[in-house]
C-alpha positions, 0 to 999 in steps of 0.5 A, spaced: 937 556 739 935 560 745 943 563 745 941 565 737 935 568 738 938 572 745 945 574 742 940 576 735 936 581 738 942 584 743 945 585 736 952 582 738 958 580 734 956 573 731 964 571 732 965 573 739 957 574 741 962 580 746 961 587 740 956 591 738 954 590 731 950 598 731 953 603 733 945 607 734 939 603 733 936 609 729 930 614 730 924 613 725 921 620 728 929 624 726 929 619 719 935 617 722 938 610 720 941 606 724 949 605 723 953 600 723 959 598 726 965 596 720 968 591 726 967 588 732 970 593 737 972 586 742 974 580 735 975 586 730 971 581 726 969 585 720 961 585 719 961 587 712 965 581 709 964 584 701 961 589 697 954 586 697 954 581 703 947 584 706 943 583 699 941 576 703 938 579 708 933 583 704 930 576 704 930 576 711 927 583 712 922 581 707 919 574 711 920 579 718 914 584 714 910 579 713 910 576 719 908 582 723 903 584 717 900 577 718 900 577 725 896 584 725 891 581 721 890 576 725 889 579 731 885 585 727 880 580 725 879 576 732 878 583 734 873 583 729 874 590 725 873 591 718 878 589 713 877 595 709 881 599 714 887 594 716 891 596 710 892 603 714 894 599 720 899 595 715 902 600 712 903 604 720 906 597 723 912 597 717 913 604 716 914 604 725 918 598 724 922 599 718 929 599 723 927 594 727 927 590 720 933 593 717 937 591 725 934 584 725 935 582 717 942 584 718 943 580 724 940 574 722 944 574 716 950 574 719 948 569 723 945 564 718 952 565 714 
């Protein structure tokens, strides 16, 4: 379990845990996405297995969003703020981690399948 969450979070190739699947991590400030190796540079496994194989990790970047708008919450009401400005600071945390979900969703799917 530790190995794939280790090998997830480097954004290795799921065959041969050497190759970097992304080419950039992506810039939320220049709106740049992050781009996606077709193979792996060590194996040449292709990522991308079909047209569509990442519809999954839709699912997948989905559950990450909540777990980090509740975990926000959580800690938003053990501080003790008032909850009609958290909907501010949930919006400010998806939209700073949307690359980061796009990544991690893409990798865990490879991974799961």
């Amino acid at each position: 379990m530790a190995g794939f969450i280790k090998n997830v979070l480097q954004q290795k190739c799921p065959k041969c845990k050497n190759g970097d699947v992304f080419q950039s991590n992506g810039n939320i400030l220049t709106l740049k996405g992050p781009k996606m190796n077709e193979q792996c540079e060590h194996c040449q496994h292709k990522f991308e297995k079909e047209p569509g194989y990442f519809i999954g990790a839709m699912y997948m970047s989905y559950g990450l969003s909540i777990a980090e708008v509740v975990a926000a919450f959580i800690i938003w009401k053990i501080v003790g703020l008032p909850i009609e400005n958290f909907i501010y600071v949930a919006v400010i945390i998806l939209a700073a981690l949307i690359f980061f979900n796009f990544r991690m969703a893409r990798m865990i799917w490879m991974y799961l399948l």
